[in-house]
C-alpha positions as CSV (number, residue, x, y, z in Angstrom):
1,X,-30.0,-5.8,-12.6
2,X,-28.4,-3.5,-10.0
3,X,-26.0,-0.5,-9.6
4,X,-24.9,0.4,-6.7
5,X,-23.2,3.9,-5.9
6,X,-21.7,4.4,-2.4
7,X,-19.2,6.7,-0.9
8,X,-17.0,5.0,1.9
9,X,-15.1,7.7,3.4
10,X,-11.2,8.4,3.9
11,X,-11.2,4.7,2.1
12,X,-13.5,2.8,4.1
13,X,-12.5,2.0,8.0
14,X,-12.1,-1.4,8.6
15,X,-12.1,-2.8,5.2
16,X,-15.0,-4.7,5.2
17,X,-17.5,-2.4,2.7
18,X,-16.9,-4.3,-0.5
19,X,-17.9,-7.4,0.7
20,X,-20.8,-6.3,2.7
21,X,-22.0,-4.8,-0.7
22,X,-21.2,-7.4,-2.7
23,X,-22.8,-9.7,-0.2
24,X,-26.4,-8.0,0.9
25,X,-26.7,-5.8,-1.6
26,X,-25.2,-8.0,-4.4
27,X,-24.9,-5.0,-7.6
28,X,-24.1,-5.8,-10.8
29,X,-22.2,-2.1,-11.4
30,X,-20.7,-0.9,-8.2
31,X,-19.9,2.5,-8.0
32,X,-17.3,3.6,-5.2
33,X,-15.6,6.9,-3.9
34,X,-13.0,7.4,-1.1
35,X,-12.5,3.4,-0.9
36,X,-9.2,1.9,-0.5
37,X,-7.9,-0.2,-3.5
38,X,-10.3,-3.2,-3.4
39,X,-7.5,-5.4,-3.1
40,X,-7.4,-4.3,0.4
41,X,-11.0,-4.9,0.6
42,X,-11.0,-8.4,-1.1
43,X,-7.6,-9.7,-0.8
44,X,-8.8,-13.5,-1.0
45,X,-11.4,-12.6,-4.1
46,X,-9.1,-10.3,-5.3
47,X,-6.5,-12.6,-5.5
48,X,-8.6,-15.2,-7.4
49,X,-9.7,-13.2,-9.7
50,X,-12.0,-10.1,-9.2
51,X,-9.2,-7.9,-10.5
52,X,-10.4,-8.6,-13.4
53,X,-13.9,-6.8,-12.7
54,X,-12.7,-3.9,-10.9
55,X,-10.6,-0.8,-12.0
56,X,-9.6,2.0,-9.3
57,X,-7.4,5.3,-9.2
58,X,-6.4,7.2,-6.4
59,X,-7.3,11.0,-5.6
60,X,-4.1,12.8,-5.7
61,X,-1.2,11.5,-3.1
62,X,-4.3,10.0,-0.8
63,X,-4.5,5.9,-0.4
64,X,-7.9,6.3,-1.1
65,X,-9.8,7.0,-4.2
66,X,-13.1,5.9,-6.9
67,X,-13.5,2.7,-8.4
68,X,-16.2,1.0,-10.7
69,X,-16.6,-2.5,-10.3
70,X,-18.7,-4.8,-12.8
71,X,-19.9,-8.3,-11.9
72,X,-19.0,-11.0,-14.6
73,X,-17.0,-8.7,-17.2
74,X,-14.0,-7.7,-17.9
75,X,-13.9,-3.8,-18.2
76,X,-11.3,-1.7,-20.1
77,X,-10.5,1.7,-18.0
78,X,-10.8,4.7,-19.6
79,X,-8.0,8.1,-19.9
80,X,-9.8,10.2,-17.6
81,X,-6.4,10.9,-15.7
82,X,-6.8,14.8,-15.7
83,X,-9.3,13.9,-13.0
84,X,-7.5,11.2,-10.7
85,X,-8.7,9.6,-8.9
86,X,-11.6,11.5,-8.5
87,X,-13.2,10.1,-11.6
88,X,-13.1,6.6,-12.9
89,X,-14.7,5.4,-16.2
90,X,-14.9,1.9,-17.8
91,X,-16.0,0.7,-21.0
92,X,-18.0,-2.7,-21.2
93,X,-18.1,-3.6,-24.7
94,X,-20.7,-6.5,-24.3
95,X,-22.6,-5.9,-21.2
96,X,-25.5,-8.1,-21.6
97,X,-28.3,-5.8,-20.1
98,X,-30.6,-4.8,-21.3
99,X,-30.2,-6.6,-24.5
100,X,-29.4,-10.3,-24.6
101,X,-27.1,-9.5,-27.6
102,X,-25.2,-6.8,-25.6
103,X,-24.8,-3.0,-25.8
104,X,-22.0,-0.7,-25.8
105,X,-21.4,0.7,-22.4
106,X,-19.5,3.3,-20.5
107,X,-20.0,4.0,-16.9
108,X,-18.4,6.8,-14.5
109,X,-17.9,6.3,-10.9
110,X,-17.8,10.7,-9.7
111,X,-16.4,12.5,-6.8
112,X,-17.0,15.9,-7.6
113,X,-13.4,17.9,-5.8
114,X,-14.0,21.1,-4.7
115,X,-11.5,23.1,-7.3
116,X,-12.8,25.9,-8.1
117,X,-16.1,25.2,-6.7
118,X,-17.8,22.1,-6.6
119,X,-20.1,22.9,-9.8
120,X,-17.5,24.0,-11.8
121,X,-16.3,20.6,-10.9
122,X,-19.0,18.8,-12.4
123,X,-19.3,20.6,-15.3
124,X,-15.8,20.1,-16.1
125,X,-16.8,16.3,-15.4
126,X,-19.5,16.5,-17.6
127,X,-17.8,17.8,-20.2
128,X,-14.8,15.6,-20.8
129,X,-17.7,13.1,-20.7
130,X,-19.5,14.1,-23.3
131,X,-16.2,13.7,-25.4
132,X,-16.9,10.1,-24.6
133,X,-20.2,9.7,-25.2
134,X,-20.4,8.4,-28.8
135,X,-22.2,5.5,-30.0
136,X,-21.8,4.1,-26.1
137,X,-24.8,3.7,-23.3
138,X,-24.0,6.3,-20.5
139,X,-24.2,5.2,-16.9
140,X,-22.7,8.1,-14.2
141,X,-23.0,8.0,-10.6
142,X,-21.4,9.2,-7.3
143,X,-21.1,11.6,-5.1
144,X,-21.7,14.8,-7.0
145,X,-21.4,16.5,-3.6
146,X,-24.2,19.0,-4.7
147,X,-28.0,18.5,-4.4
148,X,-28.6,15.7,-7.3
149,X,-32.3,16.0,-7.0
150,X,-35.1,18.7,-7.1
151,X,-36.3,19.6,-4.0
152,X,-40.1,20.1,-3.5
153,X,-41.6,23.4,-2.1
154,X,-42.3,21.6,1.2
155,X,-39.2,20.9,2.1
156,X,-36.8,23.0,4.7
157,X,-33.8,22.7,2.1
158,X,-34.5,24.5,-1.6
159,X,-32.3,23.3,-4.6
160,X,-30.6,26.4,-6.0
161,X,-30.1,27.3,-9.6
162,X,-26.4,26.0,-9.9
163,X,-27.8,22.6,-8.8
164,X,-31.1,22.5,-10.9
165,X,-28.4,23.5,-13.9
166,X,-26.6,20.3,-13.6
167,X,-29.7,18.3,-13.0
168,X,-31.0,19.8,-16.4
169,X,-27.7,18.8,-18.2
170,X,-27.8,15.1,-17.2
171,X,-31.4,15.2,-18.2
172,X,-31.3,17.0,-21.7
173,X,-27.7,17.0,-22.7
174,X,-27.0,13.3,-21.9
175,X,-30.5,12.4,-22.6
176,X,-29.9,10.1,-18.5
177,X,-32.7,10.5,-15.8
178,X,-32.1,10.3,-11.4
179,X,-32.9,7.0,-10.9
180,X,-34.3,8.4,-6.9
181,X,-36.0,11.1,-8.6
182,X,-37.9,8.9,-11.3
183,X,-38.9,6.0,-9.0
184,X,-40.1,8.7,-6.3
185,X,-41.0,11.9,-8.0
186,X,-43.4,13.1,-5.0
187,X,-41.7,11.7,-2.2
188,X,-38.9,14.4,-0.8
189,X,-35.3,14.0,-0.7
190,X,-34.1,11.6,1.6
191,X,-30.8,11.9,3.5
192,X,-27.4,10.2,1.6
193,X,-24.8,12.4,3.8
194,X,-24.9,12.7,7.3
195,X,-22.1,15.7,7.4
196,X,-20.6,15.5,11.1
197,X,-20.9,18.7,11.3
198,X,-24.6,18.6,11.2
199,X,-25.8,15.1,11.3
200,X,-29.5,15.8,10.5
201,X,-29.5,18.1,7.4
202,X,-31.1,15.9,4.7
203,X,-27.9,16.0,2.6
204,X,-28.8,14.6,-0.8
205,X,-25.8,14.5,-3.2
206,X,-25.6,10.7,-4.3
207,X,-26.8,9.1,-6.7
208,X,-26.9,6.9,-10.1
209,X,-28.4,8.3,-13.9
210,X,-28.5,5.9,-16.2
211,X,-30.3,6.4,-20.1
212,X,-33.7,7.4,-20.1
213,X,-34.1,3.9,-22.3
214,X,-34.2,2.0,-19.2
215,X,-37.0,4.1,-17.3
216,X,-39.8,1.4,-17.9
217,X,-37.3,-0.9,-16.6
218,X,-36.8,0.6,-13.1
219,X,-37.9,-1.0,-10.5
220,X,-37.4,1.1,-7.1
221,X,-34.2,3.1,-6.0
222,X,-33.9,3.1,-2.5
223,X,-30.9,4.6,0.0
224,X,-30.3,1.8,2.3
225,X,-30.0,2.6,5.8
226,X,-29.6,0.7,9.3
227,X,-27.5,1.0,12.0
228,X,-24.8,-1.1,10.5
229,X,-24.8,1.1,7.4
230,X,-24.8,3.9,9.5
231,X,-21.6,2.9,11.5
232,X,-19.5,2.5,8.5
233,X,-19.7,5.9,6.2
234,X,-21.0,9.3,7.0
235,X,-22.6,8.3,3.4
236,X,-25.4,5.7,2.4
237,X,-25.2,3.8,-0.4
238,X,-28.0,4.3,-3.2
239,X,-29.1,1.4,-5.1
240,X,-31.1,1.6,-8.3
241,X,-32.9,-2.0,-9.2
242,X,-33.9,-3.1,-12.5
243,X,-36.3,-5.4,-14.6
């Protein structure tokens, strides 16, 4: 099993990142921000059918906004509508991982806005999720655009205490762990935003949480890079693999 989280920028030049994710990295949750409807990514698939499996909102008056898109269900989109477009949720009644028999699921696609302050954006996020949390399996993910992991003392960037505040309430509020963070706990952060106005920062603010339940089952969590990846967002997309 894979998710997939992967900001696209002003809704994704070119129109080709859906089905080069789809394609390579083949996820069965894909999380998007800034992307275009996926009509306009998929028109032929789209028009036979993926509709079904997808559900977007725009940011504001923008063409572009977040999607979550979930490979052979049918999701039911959630009220999150006080956010836009810059949160999506779905809820997938019978997702069949990691339980043949199905479990009650509810995943957020996040692209934190800067009202106010881009952690008093997440919080807010955060807390209109945990009105949603009961009885349901939590999946969030996105581009929190904050540091989403914990720096090491090594390292030429330091995570500050606003950052390590919302790191500790996905940890112990939602119970949910960093799927980087877990599969690489020594390693430092690698680079998921390469800012243009400062290219080689080690930006770090996406990534996927999912319920600590599932920890045994995670495989690796990798940011995939290339020069084609490269070319197409100032973001990578993060992908978290399960057994």
């Amino acid at each position: 099993m894979k998710i997939v989280t992967y900001n696209l920028r002003f809704g994704g030049a070119g129109r080709n990142h859906w089905s080069k994710v789809l394609e390579e990295l083949d996820p069965d949750i894909f999380l998007t921000q800034e992307s275009y409807p996926p009509s306009q990514h998929l028109s032929p698939l789209f028009d036979a059918g993926l509709h079904c499996h997808a559900s977007w909102s725009p940011v504001g008056k923008q063409h572009w906004g977040s999607a979550v898109y979930v490979k052979g269900h049918k999701p039911s989109k959630l009220d999150l509508q006080h956010f836009g477009g810059n949160v999506v949720g779905i809820e997938v009644p019978g997702f069949s991982w990691p339980n043949p028999d199905g479990c009650r699921l509810r995943i957020f696609s996040i692209h934190a806005p800067d009202k106010g302050g881009y952690h008093q954006a997440v919080h807010s996020i955060l807390d209109r999720i945990a009105e949603m949390r009961d009885g349901f399996e939590i999946v969030i993910g996105g581009d929190f655009n904050l540091t989403i992991s914990e720096r090491h003392e090594s390292e030429p960037l330091q995570t500050c205490e606003a950052d390590l505040a919302i790191q500790a309430r996905l940890r112990d509020e939602f119970g949910l762990i960093n799927c980087w963070q877990t599969a690489q706990p020594d390693e430092p952060l690698p680079q998921t935003l390469r800012w243009n106005g400062n290219k080689e920062t080690p930006y770090h603010c996406d990534g996927i949480f999912v319920p600590s339940s599932w920890k045994e089952r995670l495989q690796k969590c990798v940011v995939v890079s290339g020069k084609e990846w490269d070319r197409m967002s100032d973001h990578n997309p993060v992908m978290a693999e399960f057994k």
